[in-house]
C-alpha positions in Angstrom: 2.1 13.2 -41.0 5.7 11.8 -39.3 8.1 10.6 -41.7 9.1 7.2 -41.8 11.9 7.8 -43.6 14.0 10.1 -45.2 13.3 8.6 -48.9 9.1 8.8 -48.1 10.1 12.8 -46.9 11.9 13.4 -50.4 8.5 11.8 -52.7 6.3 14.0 -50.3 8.7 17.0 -51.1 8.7 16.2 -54.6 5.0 15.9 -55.2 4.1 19.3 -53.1 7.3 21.0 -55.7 5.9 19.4 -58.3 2.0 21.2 -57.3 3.2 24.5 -56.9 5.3 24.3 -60.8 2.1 23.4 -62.1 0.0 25.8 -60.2 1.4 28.5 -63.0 -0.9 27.0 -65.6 -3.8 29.8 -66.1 -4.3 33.2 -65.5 -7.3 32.9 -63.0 -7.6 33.5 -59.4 -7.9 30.2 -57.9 -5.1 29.6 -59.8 -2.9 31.7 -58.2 -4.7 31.0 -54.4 -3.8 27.2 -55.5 0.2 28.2 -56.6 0.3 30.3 -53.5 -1.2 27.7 -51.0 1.4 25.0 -53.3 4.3 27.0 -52.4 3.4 27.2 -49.1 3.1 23.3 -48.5 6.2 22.8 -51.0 7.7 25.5 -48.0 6.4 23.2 -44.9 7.7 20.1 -47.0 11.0 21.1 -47.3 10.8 22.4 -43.3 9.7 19.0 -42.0 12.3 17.3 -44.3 15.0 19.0 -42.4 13.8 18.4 -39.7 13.8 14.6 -40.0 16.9 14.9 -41.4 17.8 16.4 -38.2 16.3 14.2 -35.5 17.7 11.2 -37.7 21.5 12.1 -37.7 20.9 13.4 -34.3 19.5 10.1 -33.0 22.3 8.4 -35.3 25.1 10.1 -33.5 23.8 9.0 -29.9 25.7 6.6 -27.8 23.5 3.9 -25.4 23.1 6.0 -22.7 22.2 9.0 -25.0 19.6 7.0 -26.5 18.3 5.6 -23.2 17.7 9.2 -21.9 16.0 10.1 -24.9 13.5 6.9 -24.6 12.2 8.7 -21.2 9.2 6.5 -20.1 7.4 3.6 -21.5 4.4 1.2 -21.7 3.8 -2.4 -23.6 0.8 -2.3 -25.8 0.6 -5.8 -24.2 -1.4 -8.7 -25.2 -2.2 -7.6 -28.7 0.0 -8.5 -31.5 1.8 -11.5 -29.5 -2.1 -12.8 -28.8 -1.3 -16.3 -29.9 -3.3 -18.4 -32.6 -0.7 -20.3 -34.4 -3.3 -23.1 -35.3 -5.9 -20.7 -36.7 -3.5 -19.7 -39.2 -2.7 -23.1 -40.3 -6.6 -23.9 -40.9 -6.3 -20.6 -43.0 -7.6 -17.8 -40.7 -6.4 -14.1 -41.4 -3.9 -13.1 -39.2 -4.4 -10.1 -39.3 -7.2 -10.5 -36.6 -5.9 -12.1 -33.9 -4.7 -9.5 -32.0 -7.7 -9.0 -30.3 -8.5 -12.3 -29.1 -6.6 -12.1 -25.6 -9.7 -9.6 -25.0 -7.6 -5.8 -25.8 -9.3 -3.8 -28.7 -8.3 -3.6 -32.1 -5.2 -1.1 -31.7 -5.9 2.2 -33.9 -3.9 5.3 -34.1 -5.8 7.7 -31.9 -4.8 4.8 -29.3 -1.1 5.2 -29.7 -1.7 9.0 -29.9 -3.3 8.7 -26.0 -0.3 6.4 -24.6 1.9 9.4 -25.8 -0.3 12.4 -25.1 -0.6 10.4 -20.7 3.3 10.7 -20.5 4.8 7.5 -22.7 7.7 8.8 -25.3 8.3 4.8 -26.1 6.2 1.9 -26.8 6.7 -1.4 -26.7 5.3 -4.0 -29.4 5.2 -7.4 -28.7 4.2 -9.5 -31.4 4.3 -13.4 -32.1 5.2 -14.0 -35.9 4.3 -17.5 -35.7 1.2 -16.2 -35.9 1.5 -16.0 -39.7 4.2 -18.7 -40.4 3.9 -22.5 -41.1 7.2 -23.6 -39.6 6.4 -26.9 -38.8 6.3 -27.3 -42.6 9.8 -25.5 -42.8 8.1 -22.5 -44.3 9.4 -19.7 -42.5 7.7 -16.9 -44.5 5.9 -14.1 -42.6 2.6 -14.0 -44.6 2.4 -10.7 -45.6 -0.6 -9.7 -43.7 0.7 -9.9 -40.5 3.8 -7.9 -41.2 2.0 -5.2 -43.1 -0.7 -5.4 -39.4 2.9 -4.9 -37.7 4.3 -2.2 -39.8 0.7 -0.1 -40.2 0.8 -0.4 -35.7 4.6 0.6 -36.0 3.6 3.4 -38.0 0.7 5.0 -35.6 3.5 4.9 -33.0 6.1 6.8 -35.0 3.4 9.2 -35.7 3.0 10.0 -32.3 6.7 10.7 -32.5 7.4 7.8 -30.1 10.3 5.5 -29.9 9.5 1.7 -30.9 10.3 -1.3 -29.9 9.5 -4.8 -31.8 10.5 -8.3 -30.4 9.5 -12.0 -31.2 7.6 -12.6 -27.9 7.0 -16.2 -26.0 5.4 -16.8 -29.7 3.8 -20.5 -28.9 7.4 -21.2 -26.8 9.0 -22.4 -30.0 12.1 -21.6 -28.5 12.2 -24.9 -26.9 13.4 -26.1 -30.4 17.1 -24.9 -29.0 17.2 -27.4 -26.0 15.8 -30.5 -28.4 17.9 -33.3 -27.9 18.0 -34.0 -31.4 20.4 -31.4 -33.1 18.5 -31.6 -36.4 15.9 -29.7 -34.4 18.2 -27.1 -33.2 19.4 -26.3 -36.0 16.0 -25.8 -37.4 15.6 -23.2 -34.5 18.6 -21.3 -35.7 17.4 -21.6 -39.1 13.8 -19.8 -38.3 15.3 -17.6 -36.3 17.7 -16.0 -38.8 15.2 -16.1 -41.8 12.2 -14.3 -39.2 14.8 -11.9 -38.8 16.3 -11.7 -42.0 12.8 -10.4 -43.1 11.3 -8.5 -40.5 15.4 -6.5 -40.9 14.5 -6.0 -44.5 11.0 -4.5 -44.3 12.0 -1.9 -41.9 15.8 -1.4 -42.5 15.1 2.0 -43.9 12.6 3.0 -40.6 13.4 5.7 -38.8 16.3 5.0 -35.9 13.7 5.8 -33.1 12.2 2.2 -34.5 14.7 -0.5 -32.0 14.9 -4.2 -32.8 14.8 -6.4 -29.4 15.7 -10.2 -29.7 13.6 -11.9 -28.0 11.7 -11.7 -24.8 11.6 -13.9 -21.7 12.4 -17.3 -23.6 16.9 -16.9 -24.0 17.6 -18.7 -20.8 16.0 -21.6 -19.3 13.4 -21.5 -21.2 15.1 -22.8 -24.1 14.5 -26.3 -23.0 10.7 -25.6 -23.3 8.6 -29.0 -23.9 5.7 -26.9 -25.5 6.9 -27.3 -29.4 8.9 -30.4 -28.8 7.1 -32.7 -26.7 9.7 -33.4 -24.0 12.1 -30.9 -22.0 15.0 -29.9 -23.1 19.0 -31.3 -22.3 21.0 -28.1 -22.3 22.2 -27.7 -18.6 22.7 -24.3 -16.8 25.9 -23.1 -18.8 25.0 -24.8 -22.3 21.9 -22.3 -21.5 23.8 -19.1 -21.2 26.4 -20.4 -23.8 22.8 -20.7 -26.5 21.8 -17.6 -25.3 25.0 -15.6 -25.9 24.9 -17.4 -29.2 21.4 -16.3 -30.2 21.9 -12.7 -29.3 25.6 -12.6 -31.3 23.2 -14.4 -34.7 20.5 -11.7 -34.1 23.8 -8.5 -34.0 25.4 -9.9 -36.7 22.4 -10.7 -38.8 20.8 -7.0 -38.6 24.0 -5.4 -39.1 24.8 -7.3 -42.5 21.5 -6.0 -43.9 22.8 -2.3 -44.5 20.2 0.3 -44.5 19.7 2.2 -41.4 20.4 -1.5 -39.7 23.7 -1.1 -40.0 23.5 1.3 -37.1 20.1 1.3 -35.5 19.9 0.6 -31.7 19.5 -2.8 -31.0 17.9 -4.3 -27.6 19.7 -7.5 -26.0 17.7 -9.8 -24.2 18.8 -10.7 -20.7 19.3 -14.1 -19.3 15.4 -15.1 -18.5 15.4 -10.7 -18.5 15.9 -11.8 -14.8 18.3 -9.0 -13.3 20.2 -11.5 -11.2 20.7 -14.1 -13.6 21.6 -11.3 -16.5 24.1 -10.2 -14.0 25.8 -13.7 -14.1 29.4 -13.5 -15.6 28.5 -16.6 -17.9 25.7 -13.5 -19.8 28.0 -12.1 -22.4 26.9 -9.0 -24.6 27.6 -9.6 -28.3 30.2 -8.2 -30.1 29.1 -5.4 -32.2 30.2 -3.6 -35.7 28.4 -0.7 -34.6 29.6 1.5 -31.8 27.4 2.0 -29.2 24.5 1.0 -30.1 23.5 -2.1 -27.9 21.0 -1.7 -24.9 20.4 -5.0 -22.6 16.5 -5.6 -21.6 15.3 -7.1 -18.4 12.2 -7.0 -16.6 11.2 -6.5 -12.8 8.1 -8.3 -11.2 9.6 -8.5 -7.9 8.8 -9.9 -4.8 6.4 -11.7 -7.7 3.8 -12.6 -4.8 2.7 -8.2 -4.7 3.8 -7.5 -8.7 1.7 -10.4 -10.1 -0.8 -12.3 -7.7 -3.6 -11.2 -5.1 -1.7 -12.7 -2.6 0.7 -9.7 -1.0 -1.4 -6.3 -1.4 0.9 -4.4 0.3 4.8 -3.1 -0.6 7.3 -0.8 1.2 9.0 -2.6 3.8 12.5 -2.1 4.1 13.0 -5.6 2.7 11.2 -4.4 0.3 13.0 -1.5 -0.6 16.7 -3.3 0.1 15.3 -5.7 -2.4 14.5 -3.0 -5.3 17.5 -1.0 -4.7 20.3 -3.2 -4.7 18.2 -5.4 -8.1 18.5 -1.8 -9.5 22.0 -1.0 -8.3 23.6 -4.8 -9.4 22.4 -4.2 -12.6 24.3 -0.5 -13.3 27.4 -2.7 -14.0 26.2 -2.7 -17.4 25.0 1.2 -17.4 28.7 1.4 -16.1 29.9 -0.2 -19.4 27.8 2.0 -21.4 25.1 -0.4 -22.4 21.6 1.6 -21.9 19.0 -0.4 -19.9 15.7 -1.1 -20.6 13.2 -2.7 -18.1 11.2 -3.7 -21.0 8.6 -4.9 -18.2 7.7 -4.0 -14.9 4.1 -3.8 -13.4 1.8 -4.6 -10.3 -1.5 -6.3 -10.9 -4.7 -7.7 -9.5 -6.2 -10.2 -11.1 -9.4 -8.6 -11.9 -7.8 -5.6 -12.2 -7.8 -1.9 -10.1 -5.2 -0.6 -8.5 -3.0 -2.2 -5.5 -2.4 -0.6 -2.9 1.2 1.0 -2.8 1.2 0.5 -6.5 2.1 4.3 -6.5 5.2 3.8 -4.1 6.3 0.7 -5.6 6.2 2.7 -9.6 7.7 6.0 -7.8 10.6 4.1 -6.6 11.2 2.4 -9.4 11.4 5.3 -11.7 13.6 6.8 -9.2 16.2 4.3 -9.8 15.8 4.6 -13.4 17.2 7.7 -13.2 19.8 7.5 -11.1 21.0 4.4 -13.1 20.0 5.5 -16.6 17.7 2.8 -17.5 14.0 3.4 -19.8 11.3 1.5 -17.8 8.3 -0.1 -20.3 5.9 -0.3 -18.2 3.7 -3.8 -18.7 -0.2 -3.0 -19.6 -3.0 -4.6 -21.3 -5.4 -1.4 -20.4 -4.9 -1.8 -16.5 -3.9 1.5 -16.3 -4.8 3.0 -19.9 -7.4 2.4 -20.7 -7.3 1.4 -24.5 -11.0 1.4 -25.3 -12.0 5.1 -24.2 -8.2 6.7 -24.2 -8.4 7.6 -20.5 -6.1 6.3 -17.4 -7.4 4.5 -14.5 -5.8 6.2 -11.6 -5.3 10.3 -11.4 -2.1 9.6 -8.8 -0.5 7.2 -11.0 -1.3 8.9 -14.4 0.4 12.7 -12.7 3.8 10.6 -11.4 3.8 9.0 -15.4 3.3 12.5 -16.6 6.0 14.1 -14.6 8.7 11.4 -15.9 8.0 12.5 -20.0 11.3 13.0 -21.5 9.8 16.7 -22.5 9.5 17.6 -18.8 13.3 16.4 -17.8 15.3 17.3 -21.4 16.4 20.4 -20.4 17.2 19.4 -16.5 21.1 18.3 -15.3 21.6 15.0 -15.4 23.5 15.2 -12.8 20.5 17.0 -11.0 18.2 14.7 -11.9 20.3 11.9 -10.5 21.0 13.4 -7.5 16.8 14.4 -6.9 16.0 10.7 -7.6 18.6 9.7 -5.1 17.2 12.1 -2.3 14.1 10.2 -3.0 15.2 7.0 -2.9 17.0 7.7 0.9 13.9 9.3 2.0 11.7 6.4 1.3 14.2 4.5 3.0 14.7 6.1 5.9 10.7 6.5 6.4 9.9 2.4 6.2 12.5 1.9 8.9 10.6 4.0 11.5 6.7 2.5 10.4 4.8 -1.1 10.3 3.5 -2.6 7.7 0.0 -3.1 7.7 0.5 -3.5 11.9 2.9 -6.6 11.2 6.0 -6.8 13.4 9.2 -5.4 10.7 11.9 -7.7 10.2 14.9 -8.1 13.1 18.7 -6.4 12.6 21.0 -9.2 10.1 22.7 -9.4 13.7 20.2 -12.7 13.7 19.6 -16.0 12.2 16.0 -16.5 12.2 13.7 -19.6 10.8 10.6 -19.6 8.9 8.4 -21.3 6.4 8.5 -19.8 2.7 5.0 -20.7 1.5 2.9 -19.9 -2.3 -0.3 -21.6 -2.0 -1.2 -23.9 -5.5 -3.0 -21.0 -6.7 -0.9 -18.5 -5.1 -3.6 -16.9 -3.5 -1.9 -17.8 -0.2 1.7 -16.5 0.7 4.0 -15.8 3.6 7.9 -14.4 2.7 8.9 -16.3 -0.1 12.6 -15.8 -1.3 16.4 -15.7 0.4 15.2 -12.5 2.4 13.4 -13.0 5.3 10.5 -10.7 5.1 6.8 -11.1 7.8 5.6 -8.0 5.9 5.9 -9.9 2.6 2.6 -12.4 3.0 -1.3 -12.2 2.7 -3.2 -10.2 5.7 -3.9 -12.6 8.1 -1.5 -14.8 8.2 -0.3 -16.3 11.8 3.3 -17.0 12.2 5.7 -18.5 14.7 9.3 -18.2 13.6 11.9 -18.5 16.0 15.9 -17.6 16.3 18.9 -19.8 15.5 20.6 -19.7 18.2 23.1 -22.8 17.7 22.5 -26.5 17.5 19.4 -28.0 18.8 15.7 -28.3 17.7 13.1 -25.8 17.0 9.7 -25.6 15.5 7.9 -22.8 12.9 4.4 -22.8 11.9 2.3 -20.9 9.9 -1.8 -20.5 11.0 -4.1 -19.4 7.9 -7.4 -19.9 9.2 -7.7 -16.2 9.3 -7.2 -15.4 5.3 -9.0 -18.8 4.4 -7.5 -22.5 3.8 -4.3 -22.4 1.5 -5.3 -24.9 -1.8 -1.9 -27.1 -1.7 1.7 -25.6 -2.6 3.2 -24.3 -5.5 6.2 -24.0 -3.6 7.8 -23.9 0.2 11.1 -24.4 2.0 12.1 -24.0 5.6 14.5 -20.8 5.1 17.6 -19.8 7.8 18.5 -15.7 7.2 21.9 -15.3 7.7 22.2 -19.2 8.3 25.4 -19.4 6.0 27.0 -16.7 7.6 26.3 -16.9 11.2 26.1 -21.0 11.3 28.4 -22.1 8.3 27.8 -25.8 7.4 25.2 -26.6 9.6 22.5 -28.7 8.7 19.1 -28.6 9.2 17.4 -31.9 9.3 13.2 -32.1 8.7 12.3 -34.1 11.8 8.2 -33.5 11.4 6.0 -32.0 9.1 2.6 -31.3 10.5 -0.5 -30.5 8.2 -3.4 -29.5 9.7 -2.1 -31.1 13.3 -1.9 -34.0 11.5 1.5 -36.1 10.6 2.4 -35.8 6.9 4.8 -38.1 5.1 7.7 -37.1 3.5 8.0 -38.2 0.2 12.3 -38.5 0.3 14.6 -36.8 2.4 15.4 -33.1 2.8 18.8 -31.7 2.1 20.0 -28.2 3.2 21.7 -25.9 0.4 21.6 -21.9 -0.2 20.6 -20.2 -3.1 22.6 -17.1 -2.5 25.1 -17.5 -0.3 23.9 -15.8 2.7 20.3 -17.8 3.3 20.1 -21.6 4.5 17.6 -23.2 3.1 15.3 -27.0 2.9 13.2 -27.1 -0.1 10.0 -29.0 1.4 8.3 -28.4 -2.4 10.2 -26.9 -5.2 8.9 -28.1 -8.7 11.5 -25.9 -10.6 14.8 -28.1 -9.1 15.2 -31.3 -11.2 18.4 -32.2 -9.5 20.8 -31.9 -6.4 22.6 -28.6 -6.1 26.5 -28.8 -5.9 26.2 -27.6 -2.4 23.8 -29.9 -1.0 24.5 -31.8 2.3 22.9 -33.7 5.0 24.0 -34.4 8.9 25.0 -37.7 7.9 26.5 -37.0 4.7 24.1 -39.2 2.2 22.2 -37.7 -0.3 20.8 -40.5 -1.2 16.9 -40.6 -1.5 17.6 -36.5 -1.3 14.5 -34.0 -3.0 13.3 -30.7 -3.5 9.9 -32.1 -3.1 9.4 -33.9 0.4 6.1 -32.2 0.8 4.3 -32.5 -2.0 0.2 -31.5 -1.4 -2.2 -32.1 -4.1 -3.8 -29.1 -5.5 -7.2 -30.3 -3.6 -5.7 -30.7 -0.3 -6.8 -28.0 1.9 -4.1 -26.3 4.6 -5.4 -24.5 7.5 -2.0 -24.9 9.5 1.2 -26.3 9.1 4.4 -26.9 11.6 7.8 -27.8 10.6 10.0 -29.3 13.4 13.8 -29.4 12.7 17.5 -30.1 14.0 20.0 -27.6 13.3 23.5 -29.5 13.5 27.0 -28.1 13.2 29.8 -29.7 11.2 31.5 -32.5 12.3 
């Protein structure tokens, strides 16, 4: 068996020693085949206590990037122990149980054993300890059942000899608590926050290092103002978000450290703003300060474009939009590889809702793991046995399960990092170079930036209709057999888009769309663009407010016709005629029922006064 810890390897040790004195008790045979085969175990005891010994002050003496390297390649045992039924356990249901209620199998070790035998040296263990807490009664205490669930999992990994992450994850959104606008509330957060961590630190503070303690998981950011727990929305704006988060992550350092053990030490895992790349790239993120040196790594996670990674709607990924996309993501986040924090992309996946395979799902992974390498981050791949599959221990695609295989720590330890670096870059350039000279699926690739070009950003209700959502204009990025008419800025005047579904089925309403300019900021700075008409289906829709032009990044214009997710006006909002009164995000908003074959946007680009 793996040791857990050192103290567990010296009983073991002690016992076998103990075997082999007594084996000298008796003059018989057997009793001499039993002293003999006692010696030998008491031999093979003392062997694999060095040899923890070893790995432990080896892994003790590593710095972030050190340990990064050594993570290799990972996958989430996803939708398990963070399968959420907070209100069974109130009513007095075990919860040990519930991790198999999201539909994945009741985890055993010969599972964990298969995740590291396919090519995964680190596993990721999300688990909601609500689960087995009545906080709303201000009883924070982890019933023992579900931690001893978490540790026996924990164990089957570090059997395997794998590396181990543990997090509180989404857990019910209780996180919301922070953003309450009563600050009784948020200092209840705090408080269950601390004491979960207080005791989850003490039960393992003696674990092996390869075991890594992550904060949280999607919920420090905006998030925190979650209505799910507290009935209405949170208050904290934009910066009182970040400035919670940084707080949160310092508690969490500081809290783990004060516990002594191997805690005082161990590799901790920071959770990024919304573990959004861009957003954790923000100057208002702050990584905590830390007693220990070297020993923080920063977590994000990587479903992007969103519309391929995580709905039917896109099922095909390789443009060079798409690959500009992924490599600069990949390269804006090396400023904090660059400060020596390790990086884990404690997510990244591409699914289908019923699941199989997507195509390009083996380009999209490849490239991805090429920029791991050349940035030194550990990708976790997200899976709830879409690619292994948990209840037979076999892998659902032969391509996808040889380029996992190939990226085992075992197969690159002994390679130059350099080397390996400079192969994943040769990769990455390649790919490159190759999407620039093909077509995507026979649609038209996008123009030079030497052009402004307009277009309608569209996600159907059920976002099972999409054409090039986000900053970067992208035809290739939408659902196969989508009609569009976009058309170049050339300087003031109007000018009309449209978008023609009637050959992929009628979109249900919108979850979101905006009229987007590429380049608009840069080639047309200040210039308005004012919605004129809106045309659904040929027929006239009207607007509910006024539109208002703004840019999200600096280098796109854009008109939100439906945005759910912007409560208020940006800073840099403005109209031709300067009032923003009656201004919205939503102009356009469609009903879930409402069915859109086409729709037209006719607009007035205006320069400043």
């Amino acid at each position: 068996m793996k040791i857990k810890t050192l103290s567990s390897a010296a009983a073991l040790l002690l016992a076998v020693t103990m075997l082999a004195g007594c084996g000298n008790i008796g003059n018989s045979k057997k009793n001499d085949e039993t002293t003999a085969a006692a010696s030998s175990e008491a031999a093979s005891g003392t062997a694999a206590l060095e040899a923890a010994h070893d790995e432990e002050e080896a892994i003790k003496k590593m710095t972030s990037l050190d340990m990064i390297r050594a993570m290799g390649n990972g996958i989430n045992l996803g939708n398990t122990l963070e399968a959420y039924n907070h209100n069974s356990y109130i009513s007095g249901s075990n919860p040990d149980g519930f991790e198999t209620i999201w539909g994945q199998p009741y985890t055993t070790a010969e599972m964990i054993q298969g995740m590291k035998d396919a090519g995964f040296d680190t596993i990721r263990i999300p688990v909601a300890w609500t689960n087995g807490m009545n906080y709303e009664s201000g009883n924070y205490t982890i019933d023992e059942r579900l931690m001893s669930r978490v540790e026996t999992v924990v164990n089957y990994a570090l059997d395997a000899d794998m590396y181990v992450i543990v997090n509180d994850h989404w857990d019910g959104s209780w996180w919301g608590m922070f953003g309450a606008e009563d600050m009784a509330t948020r200092d209840k957060a705090l408080e269950m926050y601390k004491s979960m961590w207080g005791q989850i630190g003490e039960n393992f503070k003696d674990y092996s290092y390869k075991l890594i303690f992550e904060s949280a998981n999607e919920e420090l950011g905006d998030r925190l103002n979650d209505k799910d727990v507290t009935g209405s929305e949170g208050v904290l704006n934009k910066n009182e978000c970040y400035e919670t988060t940084n707080m949160i992550n310092s508690e969490f350092v500081k809290l783990i450290r004060s516990q002594g053990g191997n805690n005082a030490d161990r590799f901790l895992l920071i959770a990024g703003y919304n573990t959004d790349i861009s957003l954790t790239c923000d100057d208002r993120f702050k990584m905590p300060v830390d007693s220990a040196d070297s020993k923080l790594l920063l977590s994000v996670h990587y479903y992007t474009p969103w519309n391929y990674c995580s709905t039917d709607s896109v099922d095909h990924w390789g443009s060079p939009t798409d690959l500009k996309e992924q490599n600069g993501l990949f390269e804006k986040l090396s400023k904090f590889s660059q400060q020596g924090y390790g990086v884990v992309i404690g997510e990244y996946a591409v699914m289908k809702k019923n699941g199989g395979i997507k195509p390009d799902t083996d380009k999209f992974y490849s490239n991805l793991l090429d920029n791991c390498d050349l940035y030194d981050y550990c990708p976790v791949l997200w899976d709830c046995s879409n690619f292994y599959k948990r209840t037979s221990n076999t892998t659902s695609d032969e391509a996808l399960a040889d380029l996992f295989a190939s990226r085992r720590y075992e197969n690159e330890k002994d390679k130059d990092i350099e080397a390996i670096k400079s192969e994943a870059k040769a990769r990455i350039e390649e790919l490159s170079e190759k999407a620039s000279e093909e077509q995507i699926a026979g649609i038209e690739l996008p123009p030079s930036d030497d052009m402004a070009i307009a277009w309608i950003m569209y996600n159907s209700g059920d976002y099972g209709i999409t054409y090039s959502v986000g900053n970067e204009y992208d035809p290739t990025g939408c659902t196969t057999g989508v009609k569009a008419k976009n058309v170049q800025i050339t300087g003031e005047g109007t000018y009309t888009v449209s978008l023609d579904f009637s050959e992929c089925g009628m979109a249900k309403g919108t979850a979101f769309s905006a009229l987007g300019i590429s380049n608009g900021e840069e080639f047309f700075p200040g210039y308005t663009y004012t919605i004129d008409e809106i045309l659904i289906n040929g027929e006239a829709f009207e607007m509910a407010g006024k539109g208002y032009t703004c840019s999200d990044d600096g280098k796109c214009s854009r008109v939100n016709l439906y945005n759910g997710w912007v409560k208020s006006l940006p800073d840099e909002a403005r109209t031709a005629d300067g009032d923003l009164t009656d201004c919205s995000a939503q102009i356009m908003p469609l009903g879930e029922n409402k069915r859109v074959k086409t729709i037209s946007v006719t607009f007035t680009a205006k320069a400043p006064d």
